[in-house]
MDAnalysis code that builds the backbone (N, CA, C; Angstrom):
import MDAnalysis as mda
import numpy as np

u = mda.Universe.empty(312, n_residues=104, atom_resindex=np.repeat(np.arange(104), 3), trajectory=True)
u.add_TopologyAttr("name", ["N", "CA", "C"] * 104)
u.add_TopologyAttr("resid", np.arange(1, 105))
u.add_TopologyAttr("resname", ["UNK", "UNK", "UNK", "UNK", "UNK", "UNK", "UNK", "UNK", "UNK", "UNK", "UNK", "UNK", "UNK", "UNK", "UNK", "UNK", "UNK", "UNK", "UNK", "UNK", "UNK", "UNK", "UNK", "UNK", "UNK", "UNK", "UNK", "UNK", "UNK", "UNK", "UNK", "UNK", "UNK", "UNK", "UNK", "UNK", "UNK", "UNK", "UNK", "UNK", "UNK", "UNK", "UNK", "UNK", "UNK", "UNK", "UNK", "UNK", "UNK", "UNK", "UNK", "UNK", "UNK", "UNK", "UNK", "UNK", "UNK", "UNK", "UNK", "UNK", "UNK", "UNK", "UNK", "UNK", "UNK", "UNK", "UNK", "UNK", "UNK", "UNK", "UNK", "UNK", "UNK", "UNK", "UNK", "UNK", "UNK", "UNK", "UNK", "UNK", "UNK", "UNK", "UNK", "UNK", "UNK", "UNK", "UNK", "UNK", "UNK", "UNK", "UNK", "UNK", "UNK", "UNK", "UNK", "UNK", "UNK", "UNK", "UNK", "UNK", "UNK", "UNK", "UNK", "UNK"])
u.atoms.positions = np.array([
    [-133.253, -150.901, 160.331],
    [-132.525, -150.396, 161.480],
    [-132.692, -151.391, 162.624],
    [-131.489, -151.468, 163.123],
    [-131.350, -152.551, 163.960],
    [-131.745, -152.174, 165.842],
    [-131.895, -153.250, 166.755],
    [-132.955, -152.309, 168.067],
    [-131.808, -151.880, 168.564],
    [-130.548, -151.796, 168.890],
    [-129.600, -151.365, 169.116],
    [-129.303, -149.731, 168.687],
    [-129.441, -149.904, 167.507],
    [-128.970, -148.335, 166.084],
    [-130.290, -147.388, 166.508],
    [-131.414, -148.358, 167.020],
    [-133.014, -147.550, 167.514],
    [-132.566, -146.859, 168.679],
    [-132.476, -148.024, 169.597],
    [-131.563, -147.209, 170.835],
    [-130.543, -146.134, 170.722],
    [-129.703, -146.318, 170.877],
    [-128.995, -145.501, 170.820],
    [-129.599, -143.879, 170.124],
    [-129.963, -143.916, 169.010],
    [-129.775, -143.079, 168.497],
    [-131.274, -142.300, 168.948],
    [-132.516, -142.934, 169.601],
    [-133.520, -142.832, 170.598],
    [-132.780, -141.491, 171.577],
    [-131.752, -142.422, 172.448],
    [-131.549, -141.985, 173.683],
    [-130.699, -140.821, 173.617],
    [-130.255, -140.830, 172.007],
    [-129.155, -139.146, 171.658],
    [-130.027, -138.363, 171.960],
    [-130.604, -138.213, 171.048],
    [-131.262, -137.681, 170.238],
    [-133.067, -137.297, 171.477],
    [-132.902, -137.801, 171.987],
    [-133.986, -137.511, 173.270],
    [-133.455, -136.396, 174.729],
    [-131.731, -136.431, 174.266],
    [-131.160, -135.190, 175.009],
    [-130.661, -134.246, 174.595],
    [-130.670, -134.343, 173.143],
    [-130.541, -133.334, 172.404],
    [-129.597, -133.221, 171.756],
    [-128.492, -134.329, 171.468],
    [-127.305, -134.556, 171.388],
    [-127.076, -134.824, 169.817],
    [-126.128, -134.293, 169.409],
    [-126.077, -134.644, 168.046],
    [-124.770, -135.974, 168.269],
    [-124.772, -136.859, 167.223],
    [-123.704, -137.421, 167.319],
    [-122.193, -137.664, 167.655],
    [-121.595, -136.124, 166.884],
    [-120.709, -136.058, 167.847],
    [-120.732, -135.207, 169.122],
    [-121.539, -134.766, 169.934],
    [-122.107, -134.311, 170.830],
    [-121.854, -135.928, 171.732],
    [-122.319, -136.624, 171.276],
    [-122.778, -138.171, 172.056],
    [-121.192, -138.665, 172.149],
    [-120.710, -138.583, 170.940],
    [-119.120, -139.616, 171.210],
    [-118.161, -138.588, 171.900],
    [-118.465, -137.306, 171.797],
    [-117.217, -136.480, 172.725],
    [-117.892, -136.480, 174.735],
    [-118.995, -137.110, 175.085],
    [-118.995, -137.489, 176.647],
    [-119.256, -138.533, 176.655],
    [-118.852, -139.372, 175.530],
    [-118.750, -141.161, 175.643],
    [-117.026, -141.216, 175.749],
    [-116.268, -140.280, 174.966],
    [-114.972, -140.183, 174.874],
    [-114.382, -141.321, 173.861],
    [-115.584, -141.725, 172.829],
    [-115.738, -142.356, 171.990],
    [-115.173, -141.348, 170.208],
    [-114.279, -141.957, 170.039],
    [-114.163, -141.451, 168.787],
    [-115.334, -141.440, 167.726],
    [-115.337, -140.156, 166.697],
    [-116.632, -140.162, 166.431],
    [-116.862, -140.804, 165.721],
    [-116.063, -141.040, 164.527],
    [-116.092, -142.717, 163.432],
    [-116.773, -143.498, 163.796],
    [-115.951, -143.732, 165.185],
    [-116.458, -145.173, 166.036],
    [-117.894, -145.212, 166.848],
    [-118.143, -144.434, 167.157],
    [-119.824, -144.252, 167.632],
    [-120.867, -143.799, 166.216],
    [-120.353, -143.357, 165.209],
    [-121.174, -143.325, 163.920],
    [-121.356, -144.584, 163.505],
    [-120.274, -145.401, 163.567],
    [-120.563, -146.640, 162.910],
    [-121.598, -148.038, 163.853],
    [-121.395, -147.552, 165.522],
    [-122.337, -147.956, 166.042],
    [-124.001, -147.524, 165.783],
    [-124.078, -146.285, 165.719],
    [-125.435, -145.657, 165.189],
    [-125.890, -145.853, 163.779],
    [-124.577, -146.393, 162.811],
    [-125.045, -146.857, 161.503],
    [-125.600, -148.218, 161.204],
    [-125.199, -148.919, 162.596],
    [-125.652, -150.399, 162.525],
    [-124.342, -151.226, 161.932],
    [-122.628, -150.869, 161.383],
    [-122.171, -151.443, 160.976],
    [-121.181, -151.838, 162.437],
    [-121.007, -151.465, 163.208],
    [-120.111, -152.143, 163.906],
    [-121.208, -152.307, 165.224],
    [-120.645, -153.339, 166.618],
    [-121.295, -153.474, 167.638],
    [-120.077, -153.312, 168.592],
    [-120.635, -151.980, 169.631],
    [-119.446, -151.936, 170.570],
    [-118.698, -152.914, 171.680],
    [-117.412, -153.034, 171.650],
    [-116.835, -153.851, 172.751],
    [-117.525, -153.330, 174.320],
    [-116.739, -154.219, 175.176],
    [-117.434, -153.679, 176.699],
    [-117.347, -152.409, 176.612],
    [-115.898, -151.625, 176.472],
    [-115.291, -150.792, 177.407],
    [-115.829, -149.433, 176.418],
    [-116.689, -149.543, 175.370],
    [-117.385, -148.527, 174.962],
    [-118.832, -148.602, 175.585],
    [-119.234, -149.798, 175.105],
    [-120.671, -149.894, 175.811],
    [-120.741, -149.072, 176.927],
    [-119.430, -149.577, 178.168],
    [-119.801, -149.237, 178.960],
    [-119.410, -147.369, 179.395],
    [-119.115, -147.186, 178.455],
    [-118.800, -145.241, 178.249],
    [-120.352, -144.766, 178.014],
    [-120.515, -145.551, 177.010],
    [-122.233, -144.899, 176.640],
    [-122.826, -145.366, 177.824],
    [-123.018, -146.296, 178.107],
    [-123.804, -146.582, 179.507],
    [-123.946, -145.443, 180.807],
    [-122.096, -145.443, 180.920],
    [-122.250, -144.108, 181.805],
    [-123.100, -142.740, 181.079],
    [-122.892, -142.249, 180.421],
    [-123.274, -141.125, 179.858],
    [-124.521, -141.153, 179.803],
    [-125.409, -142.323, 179.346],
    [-126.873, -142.352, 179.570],
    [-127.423, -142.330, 180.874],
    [-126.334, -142.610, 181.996],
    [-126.858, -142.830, 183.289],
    [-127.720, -144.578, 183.379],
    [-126.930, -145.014, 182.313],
    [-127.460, -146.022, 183.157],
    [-126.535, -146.961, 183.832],
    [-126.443, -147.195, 184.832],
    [-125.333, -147.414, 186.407],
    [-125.448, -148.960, 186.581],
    [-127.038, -149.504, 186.898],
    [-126.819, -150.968, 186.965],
    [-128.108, -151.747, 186.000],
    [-127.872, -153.226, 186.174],
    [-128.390, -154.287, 185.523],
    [-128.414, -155.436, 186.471],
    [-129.875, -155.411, 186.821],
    [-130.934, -156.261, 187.766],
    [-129.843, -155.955, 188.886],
    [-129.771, -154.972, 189.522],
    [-129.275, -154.366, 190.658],
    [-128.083, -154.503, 191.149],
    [-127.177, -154.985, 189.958],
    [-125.655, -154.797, 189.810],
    [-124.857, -153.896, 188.935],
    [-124.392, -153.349, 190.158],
    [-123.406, -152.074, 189.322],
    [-122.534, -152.352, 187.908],
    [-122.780, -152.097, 186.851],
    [-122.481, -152.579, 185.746],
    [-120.766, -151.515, 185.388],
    [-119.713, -152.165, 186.277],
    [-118.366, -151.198, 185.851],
    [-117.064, -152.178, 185.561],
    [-116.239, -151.993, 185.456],
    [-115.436, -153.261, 185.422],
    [-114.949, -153.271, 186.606],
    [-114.304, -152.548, 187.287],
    [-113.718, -152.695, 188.711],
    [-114.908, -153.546, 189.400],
    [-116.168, -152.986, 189.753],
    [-116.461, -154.559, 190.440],
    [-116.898, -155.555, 189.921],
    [-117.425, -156.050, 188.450],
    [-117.654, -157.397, 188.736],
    [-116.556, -157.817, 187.253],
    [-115.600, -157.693, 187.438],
    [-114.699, -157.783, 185.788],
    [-114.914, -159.465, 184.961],
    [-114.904, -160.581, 186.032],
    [-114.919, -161.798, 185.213],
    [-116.781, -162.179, 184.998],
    [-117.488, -161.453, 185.891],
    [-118.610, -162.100, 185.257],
    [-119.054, -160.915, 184.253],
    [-118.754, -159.694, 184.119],
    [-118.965, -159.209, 182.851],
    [-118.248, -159.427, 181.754],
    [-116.900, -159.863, 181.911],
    [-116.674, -160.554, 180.724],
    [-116.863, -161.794, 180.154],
    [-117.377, -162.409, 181.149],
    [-117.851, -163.971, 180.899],
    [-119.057, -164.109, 180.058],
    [-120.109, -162.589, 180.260],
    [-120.777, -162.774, 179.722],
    [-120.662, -162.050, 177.827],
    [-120.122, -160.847, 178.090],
    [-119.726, -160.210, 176.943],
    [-118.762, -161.425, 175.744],
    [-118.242, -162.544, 176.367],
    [-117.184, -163.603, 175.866],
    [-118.442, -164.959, 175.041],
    [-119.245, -164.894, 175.679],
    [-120.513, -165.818, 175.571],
    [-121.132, -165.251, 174.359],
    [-121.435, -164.065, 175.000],
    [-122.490, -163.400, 173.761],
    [-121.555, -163.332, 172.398],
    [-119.971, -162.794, 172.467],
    [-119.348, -162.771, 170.831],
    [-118.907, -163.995, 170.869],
    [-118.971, -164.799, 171.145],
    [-118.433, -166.614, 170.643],
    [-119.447, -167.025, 170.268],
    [-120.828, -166.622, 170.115],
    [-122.027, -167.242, 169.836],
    [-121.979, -167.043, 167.939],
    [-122.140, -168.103, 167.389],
    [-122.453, -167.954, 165.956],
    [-123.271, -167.337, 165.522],
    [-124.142, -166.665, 165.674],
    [-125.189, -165.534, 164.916],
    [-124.788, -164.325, 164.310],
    [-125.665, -164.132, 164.057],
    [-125.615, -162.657, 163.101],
    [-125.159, -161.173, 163.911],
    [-124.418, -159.976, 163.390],
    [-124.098, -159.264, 164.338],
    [-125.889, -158.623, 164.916],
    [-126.453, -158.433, 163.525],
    [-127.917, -157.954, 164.353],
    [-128.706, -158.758, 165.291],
    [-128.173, -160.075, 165.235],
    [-128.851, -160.684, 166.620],
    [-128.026, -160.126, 167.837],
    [-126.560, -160.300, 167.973],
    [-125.713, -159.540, 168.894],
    [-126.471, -158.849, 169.404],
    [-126.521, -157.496, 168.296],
    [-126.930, -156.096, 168.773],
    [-128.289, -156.369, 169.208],
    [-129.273, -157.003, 169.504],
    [-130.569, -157.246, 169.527],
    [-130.534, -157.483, 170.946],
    [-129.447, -158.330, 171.093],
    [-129.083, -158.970, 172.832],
    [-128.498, -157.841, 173.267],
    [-127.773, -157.034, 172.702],
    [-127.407, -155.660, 173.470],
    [-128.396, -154.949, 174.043],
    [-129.255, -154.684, 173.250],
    [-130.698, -153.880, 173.193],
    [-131.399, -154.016, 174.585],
    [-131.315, -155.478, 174.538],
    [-131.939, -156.303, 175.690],
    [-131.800, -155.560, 176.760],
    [-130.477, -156.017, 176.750],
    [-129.416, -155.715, 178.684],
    [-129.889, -154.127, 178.867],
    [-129.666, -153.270, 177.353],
    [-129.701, -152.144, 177.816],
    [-131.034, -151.596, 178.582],
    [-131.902, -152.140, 177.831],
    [-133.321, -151.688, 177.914],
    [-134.048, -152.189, 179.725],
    [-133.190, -153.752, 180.001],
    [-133.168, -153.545, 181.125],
    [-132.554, -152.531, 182.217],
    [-131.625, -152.720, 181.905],
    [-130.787, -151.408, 182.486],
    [-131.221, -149.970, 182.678],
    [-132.026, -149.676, 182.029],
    [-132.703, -148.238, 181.602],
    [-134.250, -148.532, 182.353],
    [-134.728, -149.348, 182.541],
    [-136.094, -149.852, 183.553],
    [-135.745, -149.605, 184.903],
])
C-alpha cells in the first residue's frame, strides 16, 4: 500500500466515512475515488483539490491551496510533478508529501 492509498484511506476512515461516504462530499465519483484508495489511479488537481477541501485542509506553507488564487503556480507545479519519469507510486509518495504538509 502506497503513502498516498495510507492517507487517504487514514483520514476516511478516522471520520468515520465509508468510501462512498468520502466520494459523495468530495463530489468525486465513486469508481474514481475507489481507484484512488486502491492505489491504481493518482488524482488530477481538481480532485485532489475536492478531497483537500473535505479534509479541511485549506493551505500549504501558508498558501491558500484553490485554483482561483494561485492557478499557474499550482499548475506549474502539478505539470512538473506528472512530466517527471517515475513511477506512479513515487507520484503518489510526492502527493503524500504536500498533503501531510498541508495537514501540519
Amino acid at each position: 500500500m502506497n503513502g498516498l492509498v495510507r492517507f487517504l484511506k487514514a483520514e476516511r476512515e478516522k471520520r468515520g466515512w465509508s468510501k462512498e461516504e468520502f466520494a459523495h462530499q468530495a463530489n468525486i465519483p465513486y469508481g474514481t475515488y475507489a481507484k484512488y484508495e486502491a492505489g491504481t489511479a493518482l488524482p488530477g488537481w481538481n480532485n485532489a483539490e475536492a478531497m483537500a477541501n473535505v479534509l479541511g485542509i485549506e493551505h500549504f506553507g501558508g498558501v491558500k491551496i484553490t485554483l482561483d488564487d494561485s492557478p499557474n503556480r499550482v499548475h506549474s507545479l502539478m505539470d512538473v510533478v506528472t512530466s517527471w519519469n517515475i513511477s506512479d507510486e513515487k507520484k503518489s509518495d510526492i502527493l503524500l508529501a504536500v498533503l501531510k504538509v498541508m495537514v501540519d
